[in-house]
DRENPA-3360 file (N, C-alpha, C; in nm, 2 decimals, always signed):
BEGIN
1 = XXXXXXXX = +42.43/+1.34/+14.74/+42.36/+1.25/+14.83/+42.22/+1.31/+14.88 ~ +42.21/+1.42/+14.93/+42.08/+1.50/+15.00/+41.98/+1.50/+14.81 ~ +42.05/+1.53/+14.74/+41.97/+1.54/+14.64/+41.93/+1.36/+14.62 ~ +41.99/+1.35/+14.60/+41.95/+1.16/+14.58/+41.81/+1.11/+14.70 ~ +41.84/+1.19/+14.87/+41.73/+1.13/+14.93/+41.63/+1.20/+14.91 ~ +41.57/+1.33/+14.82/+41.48/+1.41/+14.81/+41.41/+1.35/+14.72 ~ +41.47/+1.28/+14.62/+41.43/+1.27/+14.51/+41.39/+1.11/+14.56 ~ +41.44/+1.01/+14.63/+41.38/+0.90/+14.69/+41.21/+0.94/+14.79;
9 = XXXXXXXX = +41.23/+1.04/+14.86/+41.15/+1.09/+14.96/+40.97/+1.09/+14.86 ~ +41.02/+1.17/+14.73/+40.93/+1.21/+14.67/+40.83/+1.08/+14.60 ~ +40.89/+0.98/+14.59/+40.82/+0.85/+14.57/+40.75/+0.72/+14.66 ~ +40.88/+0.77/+14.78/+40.82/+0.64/+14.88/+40.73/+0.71/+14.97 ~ +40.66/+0.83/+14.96/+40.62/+0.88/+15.08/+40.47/+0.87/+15.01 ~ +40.36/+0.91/+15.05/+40.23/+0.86/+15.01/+40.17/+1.06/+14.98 ~ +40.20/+1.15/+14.99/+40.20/+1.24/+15.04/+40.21/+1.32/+14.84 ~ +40.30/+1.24/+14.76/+40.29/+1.23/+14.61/+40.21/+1.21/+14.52;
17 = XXXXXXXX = +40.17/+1.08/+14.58/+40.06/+0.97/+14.49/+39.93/+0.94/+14.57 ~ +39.82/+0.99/+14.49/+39.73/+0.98/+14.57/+39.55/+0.93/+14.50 ~ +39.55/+0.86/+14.58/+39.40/+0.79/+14.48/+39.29/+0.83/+14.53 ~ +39.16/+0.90/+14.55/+39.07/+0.99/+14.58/+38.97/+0.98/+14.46 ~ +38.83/+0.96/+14.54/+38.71/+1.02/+14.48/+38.70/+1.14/+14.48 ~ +38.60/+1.19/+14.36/+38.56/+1.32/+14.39/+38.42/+1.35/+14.38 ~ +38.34/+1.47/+14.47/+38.16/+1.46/+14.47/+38.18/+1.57/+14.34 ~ +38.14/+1.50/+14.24/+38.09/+1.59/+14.11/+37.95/+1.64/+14.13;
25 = XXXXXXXX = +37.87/+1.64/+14.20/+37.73/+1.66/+14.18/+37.70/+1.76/+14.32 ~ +37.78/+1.83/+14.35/+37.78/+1.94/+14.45/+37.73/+2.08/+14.36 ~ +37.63/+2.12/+14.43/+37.61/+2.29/+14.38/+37.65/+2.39/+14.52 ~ +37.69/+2.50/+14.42/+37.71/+2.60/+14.50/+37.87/+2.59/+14.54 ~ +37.97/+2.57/+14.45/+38.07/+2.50/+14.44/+38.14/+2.68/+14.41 ~ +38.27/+2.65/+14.49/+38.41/+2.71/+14.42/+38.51/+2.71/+14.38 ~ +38.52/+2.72/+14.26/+38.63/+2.67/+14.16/+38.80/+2.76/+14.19 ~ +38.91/+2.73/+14.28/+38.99/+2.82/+14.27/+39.10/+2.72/+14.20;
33 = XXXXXXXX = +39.15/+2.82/+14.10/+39.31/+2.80/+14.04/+39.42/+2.83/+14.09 ~ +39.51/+2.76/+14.08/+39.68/+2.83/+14.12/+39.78/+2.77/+14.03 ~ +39.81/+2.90/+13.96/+39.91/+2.91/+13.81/+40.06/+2.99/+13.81 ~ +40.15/+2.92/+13.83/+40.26/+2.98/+13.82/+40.32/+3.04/+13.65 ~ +40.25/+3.15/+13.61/+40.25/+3.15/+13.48/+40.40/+3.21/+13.39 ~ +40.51/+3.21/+13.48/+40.60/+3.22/+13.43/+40.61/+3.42/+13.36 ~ +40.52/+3.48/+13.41/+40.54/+3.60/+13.32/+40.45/+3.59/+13.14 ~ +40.38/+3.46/+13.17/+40.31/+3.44/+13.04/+40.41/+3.42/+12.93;
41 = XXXXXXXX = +40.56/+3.38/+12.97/+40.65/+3.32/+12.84/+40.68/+3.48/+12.79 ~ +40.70/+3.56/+12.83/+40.68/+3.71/+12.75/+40.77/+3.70/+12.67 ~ +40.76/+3.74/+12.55/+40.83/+3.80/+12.46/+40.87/+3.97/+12.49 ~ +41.02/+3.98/+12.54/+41.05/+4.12/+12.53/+40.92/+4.22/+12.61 ~ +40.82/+4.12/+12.71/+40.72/+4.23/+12.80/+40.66/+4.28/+12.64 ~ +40.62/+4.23/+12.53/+40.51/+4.30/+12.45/+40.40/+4.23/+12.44 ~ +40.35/+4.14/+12.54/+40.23/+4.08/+12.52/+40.17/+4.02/+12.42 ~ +40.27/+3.95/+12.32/+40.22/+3.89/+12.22/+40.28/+3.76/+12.24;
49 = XXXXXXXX = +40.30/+3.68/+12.31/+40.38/+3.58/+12.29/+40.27/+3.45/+12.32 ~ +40.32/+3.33/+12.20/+40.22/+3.24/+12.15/+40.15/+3.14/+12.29 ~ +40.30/+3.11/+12.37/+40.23/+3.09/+12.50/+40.14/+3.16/+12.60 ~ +40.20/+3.28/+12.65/+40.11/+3.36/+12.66/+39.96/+3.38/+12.66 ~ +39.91/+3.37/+12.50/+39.79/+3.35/+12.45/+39.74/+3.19/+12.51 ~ +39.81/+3.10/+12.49/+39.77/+2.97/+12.53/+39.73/+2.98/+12.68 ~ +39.80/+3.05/+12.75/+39.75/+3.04/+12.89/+39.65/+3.09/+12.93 ~ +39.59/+3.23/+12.86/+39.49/+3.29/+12.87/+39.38/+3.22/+12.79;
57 = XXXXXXXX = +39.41/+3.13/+12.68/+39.31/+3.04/+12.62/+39.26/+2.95/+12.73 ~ +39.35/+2.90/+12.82/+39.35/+2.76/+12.91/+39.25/+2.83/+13.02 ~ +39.24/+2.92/+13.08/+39.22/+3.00/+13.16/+39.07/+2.99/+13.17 ~ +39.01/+3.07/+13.07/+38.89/+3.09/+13.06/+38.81/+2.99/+13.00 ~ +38.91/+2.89/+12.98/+38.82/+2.74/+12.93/+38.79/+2.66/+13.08 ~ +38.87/+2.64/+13.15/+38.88/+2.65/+13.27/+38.75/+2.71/+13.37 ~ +38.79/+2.84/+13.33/+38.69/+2.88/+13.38/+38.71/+2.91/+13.54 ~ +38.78/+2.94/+13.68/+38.79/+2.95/+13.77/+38.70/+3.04/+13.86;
65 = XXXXXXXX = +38.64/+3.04/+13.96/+38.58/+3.13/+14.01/+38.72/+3.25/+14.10 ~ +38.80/+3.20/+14.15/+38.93/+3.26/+14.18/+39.07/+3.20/+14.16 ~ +39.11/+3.28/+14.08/+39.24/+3.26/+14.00/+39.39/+3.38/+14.05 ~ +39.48/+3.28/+14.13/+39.63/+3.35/+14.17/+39.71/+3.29/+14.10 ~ +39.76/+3.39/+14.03/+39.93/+3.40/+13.93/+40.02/+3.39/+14.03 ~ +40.10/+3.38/+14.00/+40.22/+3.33/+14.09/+40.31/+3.40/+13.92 ~ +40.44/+3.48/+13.94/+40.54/+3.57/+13.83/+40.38/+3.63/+13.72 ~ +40.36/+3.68/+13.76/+40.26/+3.78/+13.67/+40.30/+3.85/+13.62;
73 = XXXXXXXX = +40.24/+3.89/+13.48/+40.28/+4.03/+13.40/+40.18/+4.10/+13.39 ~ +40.19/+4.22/+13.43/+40.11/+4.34/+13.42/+40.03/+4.32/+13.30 ~ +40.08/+4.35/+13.20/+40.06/+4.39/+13.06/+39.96/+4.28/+13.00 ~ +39.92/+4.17/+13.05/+39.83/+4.03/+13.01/+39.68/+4.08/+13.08 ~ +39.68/+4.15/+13.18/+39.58/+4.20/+13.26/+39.43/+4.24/+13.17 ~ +39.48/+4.31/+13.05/+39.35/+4.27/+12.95/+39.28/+4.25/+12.91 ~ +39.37/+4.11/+12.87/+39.30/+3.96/+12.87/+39.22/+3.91/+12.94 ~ +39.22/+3.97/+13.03/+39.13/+3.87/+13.21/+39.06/+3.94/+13.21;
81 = XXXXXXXX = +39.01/+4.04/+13.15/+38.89/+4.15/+13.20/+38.76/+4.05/+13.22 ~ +38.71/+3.92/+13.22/+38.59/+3.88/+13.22/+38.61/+3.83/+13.37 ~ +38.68/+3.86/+13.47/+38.68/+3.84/+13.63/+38.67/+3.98/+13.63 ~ +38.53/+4.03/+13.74/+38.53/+4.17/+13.78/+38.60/+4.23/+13.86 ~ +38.64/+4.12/+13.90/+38.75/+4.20/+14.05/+38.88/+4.17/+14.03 ~ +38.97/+4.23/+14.10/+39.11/+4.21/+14.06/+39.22/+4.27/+14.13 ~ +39.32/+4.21/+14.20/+39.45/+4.31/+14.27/+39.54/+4.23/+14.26 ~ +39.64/+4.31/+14.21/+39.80/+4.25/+14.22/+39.92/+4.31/+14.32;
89 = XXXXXXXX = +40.02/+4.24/+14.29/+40.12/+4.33/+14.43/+40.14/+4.48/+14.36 ~ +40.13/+4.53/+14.46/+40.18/+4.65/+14.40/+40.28/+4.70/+14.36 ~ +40.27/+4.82/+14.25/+40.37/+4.87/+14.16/+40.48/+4.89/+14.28 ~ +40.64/+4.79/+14.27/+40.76/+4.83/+14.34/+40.85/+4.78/+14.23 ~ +41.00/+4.82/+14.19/+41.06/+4.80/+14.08/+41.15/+4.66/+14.12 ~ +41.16/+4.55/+14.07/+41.22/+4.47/+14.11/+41.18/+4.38/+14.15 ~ +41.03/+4.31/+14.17/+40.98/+4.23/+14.24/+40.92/+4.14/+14.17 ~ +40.90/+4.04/+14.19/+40.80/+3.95/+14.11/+40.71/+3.95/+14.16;
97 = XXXXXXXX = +40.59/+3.96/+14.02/+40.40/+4.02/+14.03/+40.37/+3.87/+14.12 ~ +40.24/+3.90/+14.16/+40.15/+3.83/+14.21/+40.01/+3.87/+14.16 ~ +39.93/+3.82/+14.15/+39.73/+3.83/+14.12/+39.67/+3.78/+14.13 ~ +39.56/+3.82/+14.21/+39.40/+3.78/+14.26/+39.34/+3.78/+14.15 ~ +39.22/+3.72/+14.07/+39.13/+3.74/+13.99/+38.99/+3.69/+14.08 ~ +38.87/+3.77/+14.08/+38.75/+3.65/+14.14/+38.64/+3.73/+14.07 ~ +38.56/+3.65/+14.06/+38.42/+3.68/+14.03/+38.34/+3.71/+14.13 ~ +38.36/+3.73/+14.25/+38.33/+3.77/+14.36/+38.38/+3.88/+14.41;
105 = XXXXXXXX = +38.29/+4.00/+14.51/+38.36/+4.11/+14.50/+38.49/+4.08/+14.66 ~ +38.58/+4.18/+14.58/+38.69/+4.18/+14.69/+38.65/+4.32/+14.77 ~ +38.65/+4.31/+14.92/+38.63/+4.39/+15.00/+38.77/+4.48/+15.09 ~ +38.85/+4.37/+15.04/+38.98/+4.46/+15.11/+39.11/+4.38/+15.05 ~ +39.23/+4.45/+15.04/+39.33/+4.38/+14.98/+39.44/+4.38/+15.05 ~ +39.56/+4.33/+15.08/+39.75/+4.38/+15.11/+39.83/+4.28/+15.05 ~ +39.96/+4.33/+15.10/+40.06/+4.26/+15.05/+40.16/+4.23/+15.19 ~ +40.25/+4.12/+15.16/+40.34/+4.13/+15.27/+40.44/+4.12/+15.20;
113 = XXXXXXXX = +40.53/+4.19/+15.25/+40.72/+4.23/+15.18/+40.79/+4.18/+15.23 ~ +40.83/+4.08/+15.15/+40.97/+3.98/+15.22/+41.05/+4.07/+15.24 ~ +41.12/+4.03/+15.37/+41.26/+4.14/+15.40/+41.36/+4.09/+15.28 ~ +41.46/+4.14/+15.20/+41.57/+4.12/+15.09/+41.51/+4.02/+15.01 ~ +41.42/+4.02/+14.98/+41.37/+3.93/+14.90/+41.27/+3.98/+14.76 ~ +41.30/+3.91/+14.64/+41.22/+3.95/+14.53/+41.10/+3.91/+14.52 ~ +41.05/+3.81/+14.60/+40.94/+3.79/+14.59/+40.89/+3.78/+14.68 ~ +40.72/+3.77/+14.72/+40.64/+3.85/+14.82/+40.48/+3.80/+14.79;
121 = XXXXXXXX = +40.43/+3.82/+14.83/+40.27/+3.73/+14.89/+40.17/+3.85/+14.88 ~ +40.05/+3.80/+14.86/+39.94/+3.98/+14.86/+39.84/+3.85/+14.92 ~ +39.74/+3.96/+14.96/+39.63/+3.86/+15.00/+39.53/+3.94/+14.96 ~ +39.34/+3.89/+14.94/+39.26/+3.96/+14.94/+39.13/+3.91/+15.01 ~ +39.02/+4.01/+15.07/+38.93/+3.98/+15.14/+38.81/+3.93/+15.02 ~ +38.72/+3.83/+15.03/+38.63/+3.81/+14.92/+38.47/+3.76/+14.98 ~ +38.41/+3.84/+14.94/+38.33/+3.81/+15.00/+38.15/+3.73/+14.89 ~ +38.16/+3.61/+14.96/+38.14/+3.51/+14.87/+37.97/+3.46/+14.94;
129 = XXXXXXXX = +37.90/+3.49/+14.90/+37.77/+3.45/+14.97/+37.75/+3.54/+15.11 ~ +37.72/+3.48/+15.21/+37.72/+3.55/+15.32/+37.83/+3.51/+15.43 ~ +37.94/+3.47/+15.37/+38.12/+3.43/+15.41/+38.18/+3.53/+15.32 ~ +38.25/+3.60/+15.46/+38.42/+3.65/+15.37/+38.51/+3.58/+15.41 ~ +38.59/+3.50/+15.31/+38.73/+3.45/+15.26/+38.84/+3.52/+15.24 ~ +38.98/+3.48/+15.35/+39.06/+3.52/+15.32/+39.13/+3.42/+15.22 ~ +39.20/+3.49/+15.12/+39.26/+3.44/+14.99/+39.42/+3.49/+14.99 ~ +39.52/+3.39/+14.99/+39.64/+3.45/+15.00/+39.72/+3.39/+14.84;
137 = XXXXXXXX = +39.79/+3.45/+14.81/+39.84/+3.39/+14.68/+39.99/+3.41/+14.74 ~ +40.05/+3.33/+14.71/+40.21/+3.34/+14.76/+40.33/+3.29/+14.71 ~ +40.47/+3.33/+14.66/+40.57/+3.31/+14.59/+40.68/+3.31/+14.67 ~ +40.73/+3.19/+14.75/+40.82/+3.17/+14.83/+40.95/+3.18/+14.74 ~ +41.08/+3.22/+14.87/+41.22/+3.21/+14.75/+41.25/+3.13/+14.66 ~ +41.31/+3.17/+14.54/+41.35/+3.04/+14.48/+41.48/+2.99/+14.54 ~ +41.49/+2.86/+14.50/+41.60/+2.75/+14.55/+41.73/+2.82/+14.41 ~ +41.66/+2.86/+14.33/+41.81/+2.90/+14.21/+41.88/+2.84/+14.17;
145 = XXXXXXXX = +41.83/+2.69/+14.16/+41.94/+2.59/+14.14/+41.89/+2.54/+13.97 ~ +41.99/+2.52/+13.86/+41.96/+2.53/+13.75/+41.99/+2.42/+13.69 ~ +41.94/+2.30/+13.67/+42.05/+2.15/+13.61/+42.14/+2.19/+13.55 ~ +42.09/+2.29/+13.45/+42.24/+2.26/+13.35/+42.33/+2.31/+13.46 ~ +42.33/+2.37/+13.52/+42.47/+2.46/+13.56/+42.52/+2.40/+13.71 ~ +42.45/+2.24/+13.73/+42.48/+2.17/+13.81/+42.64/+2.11/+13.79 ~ +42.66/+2.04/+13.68/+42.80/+2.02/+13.65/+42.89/+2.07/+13.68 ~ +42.88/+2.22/+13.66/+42.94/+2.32/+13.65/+43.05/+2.37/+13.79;
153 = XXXXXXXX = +42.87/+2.38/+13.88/+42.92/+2.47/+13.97/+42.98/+2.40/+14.09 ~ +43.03/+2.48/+14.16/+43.14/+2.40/+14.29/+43.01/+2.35/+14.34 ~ +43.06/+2.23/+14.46/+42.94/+2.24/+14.56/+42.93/+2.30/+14.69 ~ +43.05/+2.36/+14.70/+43.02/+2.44/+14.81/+42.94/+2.55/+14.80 ~ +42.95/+2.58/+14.68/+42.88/+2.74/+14.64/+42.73/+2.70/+14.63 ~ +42.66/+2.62/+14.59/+42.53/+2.52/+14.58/+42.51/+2.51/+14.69 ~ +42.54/+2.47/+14.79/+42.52/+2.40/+14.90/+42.47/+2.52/+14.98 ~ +42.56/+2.60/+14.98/+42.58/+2.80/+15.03/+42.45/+2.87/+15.00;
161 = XXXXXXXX = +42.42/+2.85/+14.91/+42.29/+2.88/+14.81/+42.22/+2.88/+14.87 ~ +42.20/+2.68/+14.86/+42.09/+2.61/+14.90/+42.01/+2.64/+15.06 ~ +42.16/+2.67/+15.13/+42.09/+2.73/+15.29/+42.02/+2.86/+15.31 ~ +42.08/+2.90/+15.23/+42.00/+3.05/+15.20/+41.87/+3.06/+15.12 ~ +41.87/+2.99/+15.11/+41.77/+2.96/+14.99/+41.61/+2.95/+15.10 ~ +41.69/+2.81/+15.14/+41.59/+2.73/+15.26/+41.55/+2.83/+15.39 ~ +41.70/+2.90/+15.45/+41.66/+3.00/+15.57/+41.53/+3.11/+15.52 ~ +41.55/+3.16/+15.38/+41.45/+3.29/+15.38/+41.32/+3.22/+15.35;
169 = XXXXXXXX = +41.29/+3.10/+15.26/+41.19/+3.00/+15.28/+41.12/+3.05/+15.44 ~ +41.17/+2.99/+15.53/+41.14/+2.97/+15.68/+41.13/+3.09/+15.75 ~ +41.22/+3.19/+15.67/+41.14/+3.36/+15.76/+41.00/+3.38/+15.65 ~ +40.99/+3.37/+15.54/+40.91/+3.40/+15.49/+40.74/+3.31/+15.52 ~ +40.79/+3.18/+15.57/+40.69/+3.14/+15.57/+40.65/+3.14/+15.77 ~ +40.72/+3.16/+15.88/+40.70/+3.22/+15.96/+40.60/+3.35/+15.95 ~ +40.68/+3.45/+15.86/+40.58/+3.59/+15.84/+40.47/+3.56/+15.79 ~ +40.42/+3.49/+15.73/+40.27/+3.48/+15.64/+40.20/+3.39/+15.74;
177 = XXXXXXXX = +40.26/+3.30/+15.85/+40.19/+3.23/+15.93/+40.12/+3.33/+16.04 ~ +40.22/+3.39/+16.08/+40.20/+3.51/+16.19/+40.08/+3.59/+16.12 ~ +40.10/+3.57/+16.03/+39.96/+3.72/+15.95/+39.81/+3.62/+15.94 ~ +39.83/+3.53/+15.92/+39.73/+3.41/+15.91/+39.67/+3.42/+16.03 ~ +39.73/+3.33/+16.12/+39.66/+3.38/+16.31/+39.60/+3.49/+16.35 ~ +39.58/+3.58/+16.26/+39.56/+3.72/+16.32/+39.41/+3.70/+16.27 ~ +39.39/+3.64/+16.14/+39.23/+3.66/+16.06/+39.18/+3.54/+16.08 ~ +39.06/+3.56/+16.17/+38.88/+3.56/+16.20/+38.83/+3.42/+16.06;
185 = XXXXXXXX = +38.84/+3.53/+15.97/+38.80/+3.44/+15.81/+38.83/+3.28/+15.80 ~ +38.73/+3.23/+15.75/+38.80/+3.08/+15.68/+38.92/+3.16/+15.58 ~ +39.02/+3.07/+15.54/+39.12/+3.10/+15.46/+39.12/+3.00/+15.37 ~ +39.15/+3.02/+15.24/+39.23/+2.95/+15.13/+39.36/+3.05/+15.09 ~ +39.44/+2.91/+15.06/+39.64/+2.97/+15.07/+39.66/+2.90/+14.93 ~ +39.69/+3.00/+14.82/+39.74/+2.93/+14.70/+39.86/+2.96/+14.68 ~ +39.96/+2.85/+14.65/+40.13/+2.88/+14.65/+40.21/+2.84/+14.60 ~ +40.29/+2.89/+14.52/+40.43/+2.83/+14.50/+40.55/+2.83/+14.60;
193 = XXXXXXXX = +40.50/+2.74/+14.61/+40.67/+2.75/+14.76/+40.79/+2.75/+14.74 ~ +40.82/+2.70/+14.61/+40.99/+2.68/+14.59/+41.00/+2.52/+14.66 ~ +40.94/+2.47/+14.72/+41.00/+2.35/+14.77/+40.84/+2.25/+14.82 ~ +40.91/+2.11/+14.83/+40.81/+2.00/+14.81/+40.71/+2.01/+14.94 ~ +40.64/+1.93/+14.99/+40.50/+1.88/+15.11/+40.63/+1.80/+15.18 ~ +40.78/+1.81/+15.16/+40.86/+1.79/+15.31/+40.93/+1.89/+15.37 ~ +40.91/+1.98/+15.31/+40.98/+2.11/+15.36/+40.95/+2.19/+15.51 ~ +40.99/+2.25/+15.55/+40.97/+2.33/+15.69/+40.83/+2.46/+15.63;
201 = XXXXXXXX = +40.85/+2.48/+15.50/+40.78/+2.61/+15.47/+40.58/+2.54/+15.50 ~ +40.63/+2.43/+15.38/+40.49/+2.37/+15.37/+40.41/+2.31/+15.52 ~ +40.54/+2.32/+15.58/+40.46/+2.24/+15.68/+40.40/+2.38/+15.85 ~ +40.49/+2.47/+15.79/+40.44/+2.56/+15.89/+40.32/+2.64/+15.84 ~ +40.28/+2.64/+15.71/+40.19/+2.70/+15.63/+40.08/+2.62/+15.66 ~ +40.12/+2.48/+15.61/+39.98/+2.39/+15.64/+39.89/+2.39/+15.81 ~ +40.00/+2.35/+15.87/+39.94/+2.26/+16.03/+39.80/+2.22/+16.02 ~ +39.66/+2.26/+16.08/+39.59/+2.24/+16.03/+39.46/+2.24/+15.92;
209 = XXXXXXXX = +39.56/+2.29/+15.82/+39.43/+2.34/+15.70/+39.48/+2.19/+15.59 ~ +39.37/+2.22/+15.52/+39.35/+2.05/+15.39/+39.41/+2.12/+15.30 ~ +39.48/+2.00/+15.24/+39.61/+2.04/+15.17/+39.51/+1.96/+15.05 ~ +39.45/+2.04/+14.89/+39.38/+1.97/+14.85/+39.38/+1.85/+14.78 ~ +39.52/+1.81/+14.75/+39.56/+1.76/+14.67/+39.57/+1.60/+14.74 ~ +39.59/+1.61/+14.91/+39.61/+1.48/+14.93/+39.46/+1.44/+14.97 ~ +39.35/+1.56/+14.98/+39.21/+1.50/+14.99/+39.15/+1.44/+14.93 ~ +39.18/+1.54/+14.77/+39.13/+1.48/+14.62/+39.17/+1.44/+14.53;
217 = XXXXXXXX = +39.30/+1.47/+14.54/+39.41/+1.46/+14.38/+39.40/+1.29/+14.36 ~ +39.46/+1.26/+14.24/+39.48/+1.13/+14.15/+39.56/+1.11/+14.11 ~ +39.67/+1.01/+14.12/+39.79/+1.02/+14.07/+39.88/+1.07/+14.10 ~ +39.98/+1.12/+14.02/+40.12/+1.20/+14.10/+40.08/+1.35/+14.08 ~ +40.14/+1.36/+14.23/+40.07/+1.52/+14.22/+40.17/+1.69/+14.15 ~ +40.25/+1.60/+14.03/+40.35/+1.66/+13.96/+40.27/+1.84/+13.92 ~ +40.41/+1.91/+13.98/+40.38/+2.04/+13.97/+40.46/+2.17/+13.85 ~ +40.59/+2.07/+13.88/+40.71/+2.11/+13.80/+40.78/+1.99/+13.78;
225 = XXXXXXXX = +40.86/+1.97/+13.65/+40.99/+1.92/+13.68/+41.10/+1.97/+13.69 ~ +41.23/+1.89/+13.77/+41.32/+1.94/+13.77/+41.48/+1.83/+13.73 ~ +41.53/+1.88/+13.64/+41.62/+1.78/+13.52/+41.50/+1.62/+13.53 ~ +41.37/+1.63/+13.51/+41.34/+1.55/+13.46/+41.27/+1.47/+13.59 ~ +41.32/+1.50/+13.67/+41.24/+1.49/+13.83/+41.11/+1.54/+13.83 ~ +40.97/+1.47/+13.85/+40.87/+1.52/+13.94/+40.82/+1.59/+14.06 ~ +40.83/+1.71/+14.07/+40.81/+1.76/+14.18/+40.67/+1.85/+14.21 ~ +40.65/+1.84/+14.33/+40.52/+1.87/+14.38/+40.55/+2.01/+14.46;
233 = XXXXXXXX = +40.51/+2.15/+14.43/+40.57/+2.25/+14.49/+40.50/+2.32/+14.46 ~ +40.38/+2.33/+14.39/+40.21/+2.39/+14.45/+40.15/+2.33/+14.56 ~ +40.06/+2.47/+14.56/+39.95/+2.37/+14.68/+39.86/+2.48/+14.67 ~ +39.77/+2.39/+14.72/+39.58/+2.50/+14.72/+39.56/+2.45/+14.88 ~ +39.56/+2.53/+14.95/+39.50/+2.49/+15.13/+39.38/+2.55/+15.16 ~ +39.31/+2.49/+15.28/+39.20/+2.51/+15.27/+39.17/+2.49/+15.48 ~ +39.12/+2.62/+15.47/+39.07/+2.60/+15.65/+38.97/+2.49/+15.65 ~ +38.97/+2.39/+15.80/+38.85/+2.34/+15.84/+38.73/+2.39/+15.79;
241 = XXXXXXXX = +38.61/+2.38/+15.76/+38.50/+2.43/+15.72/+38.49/+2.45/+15.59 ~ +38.56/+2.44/+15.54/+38.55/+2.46/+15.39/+38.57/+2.31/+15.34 ~ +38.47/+2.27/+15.29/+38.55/+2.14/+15.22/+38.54/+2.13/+15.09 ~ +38.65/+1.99/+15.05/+38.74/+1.99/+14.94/+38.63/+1.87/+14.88 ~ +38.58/+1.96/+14.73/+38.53/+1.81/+14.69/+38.59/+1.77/+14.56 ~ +38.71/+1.81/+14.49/+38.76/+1.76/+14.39/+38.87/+1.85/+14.37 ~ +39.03/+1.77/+14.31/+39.16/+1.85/+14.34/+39.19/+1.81/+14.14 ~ +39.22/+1.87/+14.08/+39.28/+1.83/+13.93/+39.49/+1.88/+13.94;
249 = XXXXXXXX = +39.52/+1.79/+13.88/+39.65/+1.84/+13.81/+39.67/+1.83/+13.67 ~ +39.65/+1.94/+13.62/+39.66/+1.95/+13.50/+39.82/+1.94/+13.42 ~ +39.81/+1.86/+13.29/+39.91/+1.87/+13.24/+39.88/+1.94/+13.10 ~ +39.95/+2.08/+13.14/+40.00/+2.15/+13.06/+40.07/+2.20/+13.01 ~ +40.18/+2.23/+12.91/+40.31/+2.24/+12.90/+40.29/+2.40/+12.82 ~ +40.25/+2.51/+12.95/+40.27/+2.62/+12.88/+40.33/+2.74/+12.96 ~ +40.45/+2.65/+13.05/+40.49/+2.75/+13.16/+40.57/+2.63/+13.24 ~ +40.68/+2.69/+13.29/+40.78/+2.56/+13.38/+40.69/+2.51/+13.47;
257 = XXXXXXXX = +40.59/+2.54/+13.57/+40.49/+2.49/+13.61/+40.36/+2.45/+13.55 ~ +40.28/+2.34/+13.61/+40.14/+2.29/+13.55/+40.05/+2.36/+13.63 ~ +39.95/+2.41/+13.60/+39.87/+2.47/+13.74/+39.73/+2.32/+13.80 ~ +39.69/+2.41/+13.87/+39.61/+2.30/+13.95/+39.49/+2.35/+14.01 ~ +39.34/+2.31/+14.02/+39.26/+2.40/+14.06/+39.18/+2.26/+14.17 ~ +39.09/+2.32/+14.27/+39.01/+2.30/+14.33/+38.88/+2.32/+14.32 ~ +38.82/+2.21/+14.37/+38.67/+2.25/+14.40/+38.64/+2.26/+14.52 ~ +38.54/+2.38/+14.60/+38.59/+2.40/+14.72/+38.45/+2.42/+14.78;
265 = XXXXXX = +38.36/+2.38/+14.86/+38.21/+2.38/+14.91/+38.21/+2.49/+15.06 ~ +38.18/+2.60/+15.10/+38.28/+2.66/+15.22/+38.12/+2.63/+15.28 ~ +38.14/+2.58/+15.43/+38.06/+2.54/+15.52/+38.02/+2.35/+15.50 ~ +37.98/+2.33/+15.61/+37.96/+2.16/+15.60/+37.87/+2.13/+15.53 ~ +37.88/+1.97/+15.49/+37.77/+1.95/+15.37/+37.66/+1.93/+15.43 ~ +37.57/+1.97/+15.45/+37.42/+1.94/+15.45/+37.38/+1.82/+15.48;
% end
């Protein structure tokens, strides 16, 4: 039943689907991506794997002026050498990567460590004209819930999961809010949350920053599916002052997520 009204929630609510112009004829424009690239599809961590390559092809076609991975692999880092700047989470055994890429220099970098948690958020300072931009890239818990092994499993044990799943969501996105308040900077927040634009996480992350997708996006704002369900569980945010002049969702099929990029003008238009 709760799965039945999540999956109604995600159609009747306006928050999905969304019809938006966009100003193509802005200069001085910044292009940020957010890619959950899955580890690049790795083959056995040897960096040859056919997706892999596709994503780094998609990339630099693309073209992004700031680009965050969400499950990064070290070993693809390479490949990106044509962004000068660069930081990922740092070397700890057991965690899932995260990565900054910009064409702008980064002036300072960190990370924040979920308590029991494999995955974890970095952020970096950028300094972009005569504005420095905080940039947070972030991988909330996963939910761990797998269709096929829906059948399967009790539902108490699911359900068990599911709260746990949701509670470290909500410390985790508490802690990255708390660190947020603290910085001066306009911010942009690029993220995989593990969960939709109804969740507690998204909504204590957002309050008031533009969520880009419902300023500019087109259509359904599909991020993943799940057994065949549309779900929206990226997001590109953006502080007041910065404005949004064009949101894409790309459909790509080179990683369980599609990524999504912005166009982003930082200061009022003229």
């Amino acid at each position: 039943m709760s799965f039945a009204v999540l999956v109604l929630g995600c159609f009747s609510l306006g928050s999905f689907v969304q019809f938006n112009s966009t100003d193509n004829n802005e200069e001085d424009v910044l292009k940020v991506m957010s890619y959950n690239v899955e580890k690049f599809n790795d083959d056995n961590g040897n960096g040859r794997s056919i997706q892999g390559k596709g994503i780094i092809e998609f990339i630099k076609k693309e073209d992004p002026d700031i680009l965050c991975i969400q499950e990064y692999s070290r070993i693809w880092n390479e490949r990106l050498k044509h962004f000068k700047y660069f930081s990922q989470t740092p070397y700890s055994s057991g965690k899932t990567n995260q990565a900054i890429y910009s064409k702008y220099p980064i002036v300072e970098e960190g990370s924040l460590k979920f308590p029991n948690s494999l995955n974890n958020s970095i952020y970096v300072d950028i300094r972009y004209k005569k504005d420095t931009l905080r940039v947070y890239n972030l991988h909330l818990e996963s939910l761990k819930v797998r269709p096929r092994s829906l059948k399967r499993e009790r539902s108490d044990r699911l359900l068990g999961r599911l709260r746990y799943s949701f509670a470290k969501q909500q410390e985790q996105a508490d802690l990255i809010r708390a660190h947020m308040n603290q910085v001066d900077y306009k911010k942009i927040v690029c993220a995989d949350m593990n969960n939709t634009q109804y969740s507690y996480a998204y909504q204590e992350l957002k309050q008031d920053m533009e969520d880009s997708f419902l300023e500019k996006g087109n259509g359904y704002g599909t991020t993943i599916k799940f057994w065949k369900f549309p779900l929206r569980i990226d997001f590109i945010l953006a502080d007041p002052g910065i404005d949004i002049l064009s949101h894409k969702n790309y459909k790509v099929s080179l990683s369980d997520h599609e990524p999504i990029m912005a166009t982003l003008k930082v200061g009022p238009h003229e």
